[in-house]
TORKOLVO-909105 format. One record per residue (C-alpha): residue number from 1; residue in one letter; x, y, z. Coordinates in nm, 4 decimals, m for minus. Example, Ala and Ser with C-alpha at 12.3 -4.5 7.8 and 13.67 -1.06 7.14 Angstrom:
! residues 2
i/aa/east/north/up
1/A/1.2300/m0.4500/0.7800;
2/S/1.3670/m0.1060/0.7140;
! end
This chain:
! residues 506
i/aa/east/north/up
1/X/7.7000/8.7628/10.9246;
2/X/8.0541/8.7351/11.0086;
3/X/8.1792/9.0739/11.1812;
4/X/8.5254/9.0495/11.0047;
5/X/8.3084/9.0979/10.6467;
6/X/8.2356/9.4294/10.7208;
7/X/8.5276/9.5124/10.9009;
8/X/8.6754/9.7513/10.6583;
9/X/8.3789/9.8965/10.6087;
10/X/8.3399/9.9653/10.9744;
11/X/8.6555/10.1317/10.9823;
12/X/8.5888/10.3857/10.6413;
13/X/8.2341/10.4531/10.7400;
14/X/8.2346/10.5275/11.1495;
15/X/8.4198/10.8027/11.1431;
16/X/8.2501/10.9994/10.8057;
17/X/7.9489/10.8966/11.0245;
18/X/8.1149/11.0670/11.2964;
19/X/8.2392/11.3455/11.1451;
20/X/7.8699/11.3806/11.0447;
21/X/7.7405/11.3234/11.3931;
22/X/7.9667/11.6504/11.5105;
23/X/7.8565/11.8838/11.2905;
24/X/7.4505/11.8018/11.3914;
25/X/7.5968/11.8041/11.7672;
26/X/7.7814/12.1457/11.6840;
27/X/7.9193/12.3504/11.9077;
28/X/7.9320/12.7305/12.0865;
29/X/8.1508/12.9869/12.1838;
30/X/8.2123/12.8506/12.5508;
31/X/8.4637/12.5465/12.4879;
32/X/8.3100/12.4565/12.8701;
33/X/7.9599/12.4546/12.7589;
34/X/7.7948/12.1161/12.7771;
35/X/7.7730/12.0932/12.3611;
36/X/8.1063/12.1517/12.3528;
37/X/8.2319/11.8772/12.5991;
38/X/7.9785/11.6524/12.4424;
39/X/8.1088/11.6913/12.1048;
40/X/8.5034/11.6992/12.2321;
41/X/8.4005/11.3760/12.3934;
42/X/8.2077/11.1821/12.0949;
43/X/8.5060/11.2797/11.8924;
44/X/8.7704/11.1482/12.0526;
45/X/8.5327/10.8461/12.1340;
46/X/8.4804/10.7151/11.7892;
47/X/8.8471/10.8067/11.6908;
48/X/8.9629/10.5801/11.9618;
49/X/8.6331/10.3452/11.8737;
50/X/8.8015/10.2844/11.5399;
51/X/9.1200/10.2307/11.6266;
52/X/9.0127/9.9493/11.8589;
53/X/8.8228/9.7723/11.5399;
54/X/9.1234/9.8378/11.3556;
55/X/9.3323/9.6333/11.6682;
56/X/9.1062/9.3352/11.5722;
57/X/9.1809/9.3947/11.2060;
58/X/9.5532/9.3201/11.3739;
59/X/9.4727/9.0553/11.5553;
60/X/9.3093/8.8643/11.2673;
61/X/9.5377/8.9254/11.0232;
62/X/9.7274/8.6347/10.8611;
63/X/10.0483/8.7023/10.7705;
64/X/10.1240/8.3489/10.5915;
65/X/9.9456/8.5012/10.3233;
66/X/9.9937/8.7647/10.0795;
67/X/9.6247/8.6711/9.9569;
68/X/9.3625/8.9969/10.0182;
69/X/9.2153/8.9432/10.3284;
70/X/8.8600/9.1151/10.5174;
71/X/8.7084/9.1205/10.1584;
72/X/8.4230/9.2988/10.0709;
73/X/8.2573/9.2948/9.7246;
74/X/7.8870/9.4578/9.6191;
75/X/7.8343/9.6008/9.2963;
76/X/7.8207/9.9573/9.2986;
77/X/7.7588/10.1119/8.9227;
78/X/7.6869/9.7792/8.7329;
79/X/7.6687/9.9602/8.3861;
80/X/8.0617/10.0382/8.4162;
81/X/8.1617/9.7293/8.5929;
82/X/8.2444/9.9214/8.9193;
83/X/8.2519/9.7698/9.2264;
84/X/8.2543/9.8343/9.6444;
85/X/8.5770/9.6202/9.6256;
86/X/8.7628/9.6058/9.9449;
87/X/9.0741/9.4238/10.0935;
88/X/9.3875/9.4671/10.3008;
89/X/9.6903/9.2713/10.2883;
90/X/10.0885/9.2905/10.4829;
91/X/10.1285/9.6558/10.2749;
92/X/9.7811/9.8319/10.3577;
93/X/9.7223/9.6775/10.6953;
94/X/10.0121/9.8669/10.8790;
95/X/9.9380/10.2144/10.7009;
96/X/9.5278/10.1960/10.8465;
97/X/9.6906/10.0843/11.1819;
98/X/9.8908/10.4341/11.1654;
99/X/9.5730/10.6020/11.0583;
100/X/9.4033/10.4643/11.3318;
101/X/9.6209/10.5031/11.5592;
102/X/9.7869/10.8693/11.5041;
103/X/9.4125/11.0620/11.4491;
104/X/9.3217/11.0142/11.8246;
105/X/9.5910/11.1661/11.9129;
106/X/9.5360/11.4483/11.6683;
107/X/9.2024/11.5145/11.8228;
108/X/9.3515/11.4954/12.2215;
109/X/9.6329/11.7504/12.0823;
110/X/9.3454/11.9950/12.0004;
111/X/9.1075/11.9855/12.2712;
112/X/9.1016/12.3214/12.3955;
113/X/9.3614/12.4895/12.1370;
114/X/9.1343/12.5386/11.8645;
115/X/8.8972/12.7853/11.9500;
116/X/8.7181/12.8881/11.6046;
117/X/8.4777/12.6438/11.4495;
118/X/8.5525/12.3007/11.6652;
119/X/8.3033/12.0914/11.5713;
120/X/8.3896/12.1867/11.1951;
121/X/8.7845/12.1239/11.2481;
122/X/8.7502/11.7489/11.4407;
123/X/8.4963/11.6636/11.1864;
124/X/8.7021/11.7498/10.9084;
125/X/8.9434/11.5074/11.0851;
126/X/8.7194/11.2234/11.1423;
127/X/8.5889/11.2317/10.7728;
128/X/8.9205/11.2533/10.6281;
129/X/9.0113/10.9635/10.8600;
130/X/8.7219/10.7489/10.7152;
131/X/8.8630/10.8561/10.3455;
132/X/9.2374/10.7627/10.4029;
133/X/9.1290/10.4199/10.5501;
134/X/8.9461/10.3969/10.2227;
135/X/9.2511/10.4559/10.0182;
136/X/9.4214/10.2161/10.1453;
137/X/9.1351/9.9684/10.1605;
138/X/8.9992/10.0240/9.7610;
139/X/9.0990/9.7600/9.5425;
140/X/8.8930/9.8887/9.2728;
141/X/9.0628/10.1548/9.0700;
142/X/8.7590/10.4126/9.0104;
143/X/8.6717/10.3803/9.3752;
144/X/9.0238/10.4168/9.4789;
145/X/9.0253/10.7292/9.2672;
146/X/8.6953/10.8765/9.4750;
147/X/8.8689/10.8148/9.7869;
148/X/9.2118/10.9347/9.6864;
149/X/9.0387/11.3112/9.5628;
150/X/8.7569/11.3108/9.8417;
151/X/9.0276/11.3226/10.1339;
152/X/9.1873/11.6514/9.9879;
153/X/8.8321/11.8425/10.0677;
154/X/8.8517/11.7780/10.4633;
155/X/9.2554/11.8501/10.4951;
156/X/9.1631/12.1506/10.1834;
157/X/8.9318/12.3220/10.4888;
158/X/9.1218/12.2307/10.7553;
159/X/9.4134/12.4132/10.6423;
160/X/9.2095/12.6779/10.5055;
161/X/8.9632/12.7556/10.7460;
162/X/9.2229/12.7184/11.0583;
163/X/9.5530/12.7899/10.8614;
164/X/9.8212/13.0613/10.9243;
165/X/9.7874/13.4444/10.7644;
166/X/9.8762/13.2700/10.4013;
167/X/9.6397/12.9798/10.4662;
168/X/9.4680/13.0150/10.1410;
169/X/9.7902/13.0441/9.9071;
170/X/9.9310/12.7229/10.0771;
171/X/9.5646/12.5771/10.0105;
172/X/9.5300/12.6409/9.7015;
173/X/9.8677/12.5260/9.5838;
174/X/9.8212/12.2150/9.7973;
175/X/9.5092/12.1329/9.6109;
176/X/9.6170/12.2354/9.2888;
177/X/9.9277/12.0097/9.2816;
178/X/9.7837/11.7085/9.4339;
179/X/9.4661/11.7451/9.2079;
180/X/9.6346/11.7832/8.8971;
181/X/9.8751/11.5029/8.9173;
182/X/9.6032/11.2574/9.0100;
183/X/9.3916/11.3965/8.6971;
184/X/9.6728/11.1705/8.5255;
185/X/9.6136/10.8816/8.7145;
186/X/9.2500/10.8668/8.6314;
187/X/9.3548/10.8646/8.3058;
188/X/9.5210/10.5609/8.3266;
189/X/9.2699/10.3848/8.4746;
190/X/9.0319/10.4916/8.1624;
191/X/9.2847/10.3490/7.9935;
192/X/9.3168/10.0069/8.1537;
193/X/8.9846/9.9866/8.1708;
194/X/8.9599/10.0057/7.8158;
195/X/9.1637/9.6830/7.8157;
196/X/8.9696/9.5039/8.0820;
197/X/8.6750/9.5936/8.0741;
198/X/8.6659/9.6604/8.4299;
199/X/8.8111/9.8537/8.7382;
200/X/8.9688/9.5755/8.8965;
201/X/9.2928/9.6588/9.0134;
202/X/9.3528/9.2601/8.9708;
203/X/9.2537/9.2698/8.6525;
204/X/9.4881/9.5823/8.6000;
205/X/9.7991/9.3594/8.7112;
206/X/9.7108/9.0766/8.4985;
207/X/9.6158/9.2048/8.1743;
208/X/9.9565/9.2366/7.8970;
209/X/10.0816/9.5854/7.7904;
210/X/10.3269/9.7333/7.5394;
211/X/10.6206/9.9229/7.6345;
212/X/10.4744/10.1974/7.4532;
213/X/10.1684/10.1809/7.6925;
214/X/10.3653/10.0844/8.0273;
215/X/10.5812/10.3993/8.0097;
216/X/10.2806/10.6380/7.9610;
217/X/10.0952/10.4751/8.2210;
218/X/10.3910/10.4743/8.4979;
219/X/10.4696/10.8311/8.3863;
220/X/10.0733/10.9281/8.5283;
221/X/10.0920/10.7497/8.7984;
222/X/10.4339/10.9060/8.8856;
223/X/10.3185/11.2429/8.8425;
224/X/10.0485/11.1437/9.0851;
225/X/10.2537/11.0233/9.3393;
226/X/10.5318/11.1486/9.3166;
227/X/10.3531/11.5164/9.3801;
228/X/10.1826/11.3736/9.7057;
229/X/10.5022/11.1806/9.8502;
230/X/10.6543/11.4546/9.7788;
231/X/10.9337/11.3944/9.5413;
232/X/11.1796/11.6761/9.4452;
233/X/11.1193/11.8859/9.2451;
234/X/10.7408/11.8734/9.2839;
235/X/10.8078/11.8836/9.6636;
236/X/10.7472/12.2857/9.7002;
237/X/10.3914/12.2917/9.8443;
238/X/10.4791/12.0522/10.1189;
239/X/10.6542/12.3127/10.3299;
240/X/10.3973/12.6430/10.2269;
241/X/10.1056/12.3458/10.3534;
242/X/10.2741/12.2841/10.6537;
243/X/10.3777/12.6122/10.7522;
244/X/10.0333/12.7483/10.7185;
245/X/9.8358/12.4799/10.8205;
246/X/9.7285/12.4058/11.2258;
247/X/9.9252/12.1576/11.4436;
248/X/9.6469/11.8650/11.3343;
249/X/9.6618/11.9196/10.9650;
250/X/10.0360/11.9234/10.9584;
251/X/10.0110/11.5918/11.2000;
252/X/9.7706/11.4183/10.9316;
253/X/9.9766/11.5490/10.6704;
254/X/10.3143/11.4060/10.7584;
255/X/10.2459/11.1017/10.9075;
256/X/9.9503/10.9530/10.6780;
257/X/9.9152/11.1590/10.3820;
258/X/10.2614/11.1716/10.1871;
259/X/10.2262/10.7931/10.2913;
260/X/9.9928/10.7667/9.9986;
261/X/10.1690/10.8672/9.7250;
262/X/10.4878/10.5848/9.8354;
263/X/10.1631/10.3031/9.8910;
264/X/10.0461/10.4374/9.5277;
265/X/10.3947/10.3041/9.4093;
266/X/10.3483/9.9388/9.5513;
267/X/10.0147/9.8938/9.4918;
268/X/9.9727/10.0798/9.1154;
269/X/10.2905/10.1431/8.9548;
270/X/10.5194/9.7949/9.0551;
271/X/10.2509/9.5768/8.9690;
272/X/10.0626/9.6960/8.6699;
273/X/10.3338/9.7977/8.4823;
274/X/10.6815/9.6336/8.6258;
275/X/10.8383/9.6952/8.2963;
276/X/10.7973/10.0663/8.2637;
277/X/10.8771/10.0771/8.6532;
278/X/11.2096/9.9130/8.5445;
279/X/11.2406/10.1753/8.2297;
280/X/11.2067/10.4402/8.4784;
281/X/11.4128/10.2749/8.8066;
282/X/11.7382/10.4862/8.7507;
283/X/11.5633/10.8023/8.7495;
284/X/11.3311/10.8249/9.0444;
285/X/11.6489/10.6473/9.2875;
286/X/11.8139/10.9555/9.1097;
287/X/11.5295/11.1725/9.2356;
288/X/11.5219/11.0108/9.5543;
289/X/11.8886/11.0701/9.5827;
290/X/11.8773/11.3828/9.5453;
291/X/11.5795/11.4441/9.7852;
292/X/11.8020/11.2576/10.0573;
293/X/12.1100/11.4878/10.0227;
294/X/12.0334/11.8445/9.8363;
295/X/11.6803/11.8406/10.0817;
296/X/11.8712/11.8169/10.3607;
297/X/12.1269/12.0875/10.2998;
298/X/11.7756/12.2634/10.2419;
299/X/11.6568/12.1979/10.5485;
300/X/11.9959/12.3152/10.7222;
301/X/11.9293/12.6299/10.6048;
302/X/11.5751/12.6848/10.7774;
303/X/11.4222/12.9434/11.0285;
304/X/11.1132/12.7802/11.1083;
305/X/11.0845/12.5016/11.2418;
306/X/10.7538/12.3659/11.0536;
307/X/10.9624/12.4320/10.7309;
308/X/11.2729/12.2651/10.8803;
309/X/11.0786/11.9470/11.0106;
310/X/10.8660/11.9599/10.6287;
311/X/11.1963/11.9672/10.4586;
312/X/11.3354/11.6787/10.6772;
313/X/10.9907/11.5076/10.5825;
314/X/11.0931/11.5138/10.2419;
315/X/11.4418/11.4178/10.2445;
316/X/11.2941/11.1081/10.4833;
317/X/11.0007/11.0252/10.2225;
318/X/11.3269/11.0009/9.9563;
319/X/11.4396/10.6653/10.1809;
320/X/11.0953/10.5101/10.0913;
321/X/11.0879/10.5839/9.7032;
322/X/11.4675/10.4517/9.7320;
323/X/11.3662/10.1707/9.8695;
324/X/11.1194/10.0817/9.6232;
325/X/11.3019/10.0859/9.2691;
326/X/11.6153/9.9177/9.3975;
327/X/11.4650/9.5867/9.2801;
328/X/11.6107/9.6375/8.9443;
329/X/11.9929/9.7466/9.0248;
330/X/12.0079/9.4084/9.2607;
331/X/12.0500/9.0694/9.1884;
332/X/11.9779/8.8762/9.4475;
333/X/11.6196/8.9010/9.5216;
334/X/11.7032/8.9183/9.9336;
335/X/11.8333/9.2404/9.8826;
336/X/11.5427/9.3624/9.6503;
337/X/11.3497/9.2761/9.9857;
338/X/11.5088/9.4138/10.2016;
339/X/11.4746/9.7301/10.0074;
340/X/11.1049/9.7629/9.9874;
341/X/11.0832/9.6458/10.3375;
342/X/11.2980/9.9104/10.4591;
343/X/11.0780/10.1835/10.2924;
344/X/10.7605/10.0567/10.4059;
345/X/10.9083/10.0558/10.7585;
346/X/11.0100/10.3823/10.6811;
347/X/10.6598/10.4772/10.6026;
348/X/10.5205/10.3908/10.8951;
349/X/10.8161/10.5109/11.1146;
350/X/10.8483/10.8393/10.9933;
351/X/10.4521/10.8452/11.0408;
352/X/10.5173/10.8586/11.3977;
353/X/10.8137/11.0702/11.4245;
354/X/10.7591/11.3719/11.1491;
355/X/10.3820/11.3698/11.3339;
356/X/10.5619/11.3589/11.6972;
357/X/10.7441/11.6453/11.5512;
358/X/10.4946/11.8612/11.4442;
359/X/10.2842/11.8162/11.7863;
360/X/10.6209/11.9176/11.9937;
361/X/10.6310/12.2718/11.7660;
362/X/10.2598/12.2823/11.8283;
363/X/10.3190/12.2959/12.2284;
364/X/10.5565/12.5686/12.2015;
365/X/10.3496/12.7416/11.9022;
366/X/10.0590/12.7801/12.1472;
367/X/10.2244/12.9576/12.4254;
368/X/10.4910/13.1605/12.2500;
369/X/10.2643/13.1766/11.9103;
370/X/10.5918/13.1644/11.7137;
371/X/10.7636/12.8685/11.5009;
372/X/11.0797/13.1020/11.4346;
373/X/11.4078/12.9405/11.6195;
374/X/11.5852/13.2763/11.7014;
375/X/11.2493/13.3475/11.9108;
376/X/11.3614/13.0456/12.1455;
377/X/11.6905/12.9271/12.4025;
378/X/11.6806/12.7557/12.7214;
379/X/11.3810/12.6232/12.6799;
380/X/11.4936/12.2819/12.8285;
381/X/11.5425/12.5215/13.1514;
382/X/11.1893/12.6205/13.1763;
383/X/11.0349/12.2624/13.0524;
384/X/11.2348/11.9841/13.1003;
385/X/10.9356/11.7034/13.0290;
386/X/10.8647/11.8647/12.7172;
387/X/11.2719/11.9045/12.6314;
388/X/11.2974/11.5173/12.6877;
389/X/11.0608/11.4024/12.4404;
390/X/11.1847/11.6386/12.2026;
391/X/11.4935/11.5267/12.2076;
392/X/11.3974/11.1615/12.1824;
393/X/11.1759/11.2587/11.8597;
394/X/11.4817/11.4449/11.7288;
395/X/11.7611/11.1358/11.7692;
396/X/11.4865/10.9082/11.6385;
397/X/11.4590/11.1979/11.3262;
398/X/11.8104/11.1706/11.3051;
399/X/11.8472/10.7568/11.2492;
400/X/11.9241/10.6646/11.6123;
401/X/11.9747/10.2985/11.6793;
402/X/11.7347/10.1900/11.9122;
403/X/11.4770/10.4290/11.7690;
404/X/11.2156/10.3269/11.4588;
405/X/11.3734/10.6020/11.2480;
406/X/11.6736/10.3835/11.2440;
407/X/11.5393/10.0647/11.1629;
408/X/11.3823/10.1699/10.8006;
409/X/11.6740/10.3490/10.6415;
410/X/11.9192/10.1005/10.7766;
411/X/11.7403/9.8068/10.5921;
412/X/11.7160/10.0944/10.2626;
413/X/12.1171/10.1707/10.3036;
414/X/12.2334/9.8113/10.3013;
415/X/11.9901/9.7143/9.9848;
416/X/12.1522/10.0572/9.8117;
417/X/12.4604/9.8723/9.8954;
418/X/12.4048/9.5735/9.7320;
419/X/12.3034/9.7661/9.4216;
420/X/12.5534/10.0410/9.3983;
421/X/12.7953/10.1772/9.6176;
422/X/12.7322/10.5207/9.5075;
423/X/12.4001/10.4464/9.6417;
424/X/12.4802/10.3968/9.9758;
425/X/12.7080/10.6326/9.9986;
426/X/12.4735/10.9248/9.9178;
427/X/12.1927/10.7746/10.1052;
428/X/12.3944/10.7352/10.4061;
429/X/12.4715/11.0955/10.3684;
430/X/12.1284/11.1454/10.5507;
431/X/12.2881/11.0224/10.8936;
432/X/12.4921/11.2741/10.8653;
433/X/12.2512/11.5641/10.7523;
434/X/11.9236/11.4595/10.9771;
435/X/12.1768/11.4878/11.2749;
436/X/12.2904/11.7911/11.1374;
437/X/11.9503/11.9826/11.0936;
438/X/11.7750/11.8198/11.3774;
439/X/12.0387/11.9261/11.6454;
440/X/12.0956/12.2346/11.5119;
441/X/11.7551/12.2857/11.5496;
442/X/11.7223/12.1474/11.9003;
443/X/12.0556/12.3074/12.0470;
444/X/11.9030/12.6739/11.9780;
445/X/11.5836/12.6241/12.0873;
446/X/11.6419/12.3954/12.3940;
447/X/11.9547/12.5053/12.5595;
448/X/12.1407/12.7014/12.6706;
449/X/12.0552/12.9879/12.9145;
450/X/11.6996/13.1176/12.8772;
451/X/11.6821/13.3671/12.5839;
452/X/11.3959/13.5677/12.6667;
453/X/11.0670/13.6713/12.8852;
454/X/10.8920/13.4575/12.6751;
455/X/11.1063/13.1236/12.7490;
456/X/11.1025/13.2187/13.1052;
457/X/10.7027/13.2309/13.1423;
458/X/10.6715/12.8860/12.9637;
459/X/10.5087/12.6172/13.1616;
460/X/10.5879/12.2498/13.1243;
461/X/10.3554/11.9906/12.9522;
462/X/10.0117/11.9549/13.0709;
463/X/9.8594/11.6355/13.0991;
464/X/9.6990/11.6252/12.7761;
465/X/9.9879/11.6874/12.6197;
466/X/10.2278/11.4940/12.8255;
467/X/9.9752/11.1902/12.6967;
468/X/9.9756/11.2259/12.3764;
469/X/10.4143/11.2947/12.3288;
470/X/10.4711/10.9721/12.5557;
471/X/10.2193/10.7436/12.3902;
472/X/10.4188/10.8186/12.0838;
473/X/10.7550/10.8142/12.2430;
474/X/10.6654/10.4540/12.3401;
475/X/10.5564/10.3745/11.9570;
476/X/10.8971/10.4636/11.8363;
477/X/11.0902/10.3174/12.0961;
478/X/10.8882/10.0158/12.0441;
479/X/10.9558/10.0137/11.6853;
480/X/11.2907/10.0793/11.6715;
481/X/11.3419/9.7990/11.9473;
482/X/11.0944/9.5284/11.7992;
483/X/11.0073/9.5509/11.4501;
484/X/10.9700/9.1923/11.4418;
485/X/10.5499/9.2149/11.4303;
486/X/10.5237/9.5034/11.1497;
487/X/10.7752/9.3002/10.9272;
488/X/10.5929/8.9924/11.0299;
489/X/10.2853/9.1445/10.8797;
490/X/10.4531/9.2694/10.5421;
491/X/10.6799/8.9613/10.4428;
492/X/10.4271/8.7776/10.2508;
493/X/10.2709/9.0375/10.1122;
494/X/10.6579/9.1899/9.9870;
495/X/10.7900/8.7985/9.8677;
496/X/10.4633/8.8285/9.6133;
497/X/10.5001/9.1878/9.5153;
498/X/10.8283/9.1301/9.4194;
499/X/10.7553/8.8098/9.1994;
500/X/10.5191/9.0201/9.0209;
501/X/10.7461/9.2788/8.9876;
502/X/11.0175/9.0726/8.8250;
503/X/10.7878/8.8774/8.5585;
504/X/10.7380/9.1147/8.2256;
505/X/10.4097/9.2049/8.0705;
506/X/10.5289/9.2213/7.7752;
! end
């Protein structure tokens, strides 16, 4: 059989398979025991393992065509008409690539820094890397469901078995507002299915619906993704998740996870029901506008720097939504490209920055064991490695040219231009605000002269961590410099979402 057929199931399956594989292995109290080492090893093996099958995914990928590509099909509960259906194509491809490519780095990032339960925590990792690859593989709507509520259980323990002192609050309301919402979203598919007869998300894009029906439908689906994006004002677990939750979980969190919810939009909402998305246009860019400007005056008013770099998540996610429904206020279709190329860029480059981030307050979490600001000063003093990268991550959080944070809401600002002025305006705010936050944030904690014992004792990276901050200081340098090849990859896929898109189904 042709490898590439079972491809995608390669990547979804060997890492639950691995993630199964650690906890048999386990692991003991001595993180230099031989069981320990073993598993540390066969964990980071088969996340890096993956990530090379999911470079040949890359490599074979066609972007001429927007058609599904690496299909899989078996039947899987014949009596409903469900199937194993799986496909990528130019807007699924680059989000398992960032999968892929960000959860090795997760696991090198906690080698020796998690100390309770190991073998539990990178298995919870691995497993919930397997189910996110299946999200964005599923192109049948009851299996997407499965995967889309199976990866809250891994990232559901993660944060509550390794979490902060209010680990199980933030849990809870984590799981309570991403379930709930996506409760709707099942309901929609009942619903379609009712009219097709099947799962098919094809079949789901094809088959004519009422106004009536379209709204209802895009409403569920918003409430499911717009709660996992987030979008304000369902955006208040995000920072209560990522507060409490360890480096790796707020890593996976950021940079793959609130993905979803903007990949839900493209793949469910645009397509199946393009009229109710147009209904509804002028009030989620209003949403998104306001998660670009009142979020970041929110986030200028932090303490903590997990909530500051959560809120900044948020206000960054609002460039992506943005992006998306701009198709309707522009009318020339270059422009309604541009726009939901920008936020998919955006996706993918804020992947690597908000999750850069979060593993530079992780380095100075584990040796001062305190995310507070006013705890830090001088630190650049003390560690200059670790101050460089940090300030690279924080000009590339702030929409430096040169950097991938730029390239995404540039390409989102001049499509809001072309639709609005307004538009641009207040999205261009966030130029303004990201720089404001961001260096607020790194002038207190990085210079000036050394504010305490604490600062002063601080060593400078090790080489574990010094891999893992400059392997993803290259990705959003090379980004930001060449976009060309991730852009490449989306075109096609973009040119047909967006005829779909503008034909009614009414």
């Amino acid at each position: 059989m042709d490898f590439s057929q079972s491809l995608l199931s390669i990547l979804i399956w060997l890492p639950i398979a691995g993630g199964i594989l650690l906890l048999v292995i386990g692991d003991d109290n001595d993180v230099n025991s031989s069981r320990s080492i073993t598993m540390r090893v066969a964990a980071l093996g088969i996340t890096v393992l993956t990530f090379v099958f999911s470079i040949a995914l890359y490599k074979w990928f066609d972007n001429a065509t927007a058609a599904m590509q690496f299909v899989e099909r078996a039947s899987w509960i014949p009596a409903l008409d469900v199937w194993y259906y799986l496909g990528v194509d130019g807007i699924s491809a680059p989000l398992i690539l960032l999968t892929t490519f960000i959860t090795p780095l997760v696991v090198i990032a906690g080698w020796d820094t998690i100390k309770v339960r190991p073998a539990q925590y990178f298995a919870a990792f691995l497993i919930l890397e397997g189910l996110m690859i299946g999200v964005f593989c599923a192109l049948d709507g009851l299996l997407f469901y499965v995967f889309w509520e199976a990866m809250l259980v891994p990232m559901f323990l993660i944060i509550g078995v390794w979490g902060g002192e209010k680990r199980i609050y933030a849990t809870l309301k984590f799981f309570l507002y991403t379930f709930l919402g996506s409760v709707l979203m099942l309901v929609a598919f009942i619903y379609l299915y009712g009219q097709t007869g099947s799962f098919d998300l094809f079949g789901f894009m094809n088959v004519p619906l009422g106004m009536t029906a379209q709204k209802l439908i895009f409403i569920a689906f918003l409430l499911a993704f717009a709660v996992k994006v987030p979008m304000w004002p369902v955006h208040t677990w995000l920072p209560d998740a990522h507060v409490e939750a360890p480096t790796g979980g707020s890593v996976i969190l950021a940079a793959i996870m609130l993905k979803m919810g903007g990949y839900g939009f493209v793949r469910l909402s645009l397509p199946i029901v393009p009229d109710g998305s147009a209904y509804f246009s002028g009030f989620v860019i209003t949403l998104s506008l306001i998660a670009v400007v009142y979020i970041g005056f929110v986030a200028l008013m932090q303490k903590d720097m997990k909530k500051l770099i959560a809120y900044s998540s948020i206000a960054h996610m609002g460039f992506v939504t943005l992006g998306f429904f701009l198709f309707w206020s522009i009318s020339s279709g270059t422009g309604a490209g541009l726009g939901m190329t920008g936020g998919m860029v955006q996706m993918v480059s804020h992947g690597l920055i908000s999750g850069a981030m979060f593993l530079c307050v992780g380095v100075l979490y584990d040796r001062v064991h305190s995310r507070q600001i006013a705890d830090y000063g001088g630190v650049a003093n003390t560690m200059p490695k670790f101050a460089a990268f940090m300030v690279l991550f924080s000009m590339a959080n702030a929409g430096l040219p040169g950097t991938s944070g730029f390239v995404g809401e540039f390409m989102v600002i001049i499509a809001s231009f072309k639709a609005n002025f307004w538009y641009a305006f207040l999205a261009g705010t966030t130029l303004v605000l990201g720089a404001a936050y961001t260096l607020w944030m790194v002038k207190r904690v990085l210079y000036g002269e050394v504010a305490n014992d604490n600062v002063a004792a601080l060593e400078d990276l090790n080489q574990r961590e010094f891999i893992v901050l400059a392997v993803l200081a290259i990705s959003v340098l090379l980004v930001g410099l060449w976009p060309a090849p991730l852009v490449d990859m989306m075109n096609a896929t973009i040119e047909q979402l967006i005829q779909q898109v503008g034909q009614s189904k009414l």
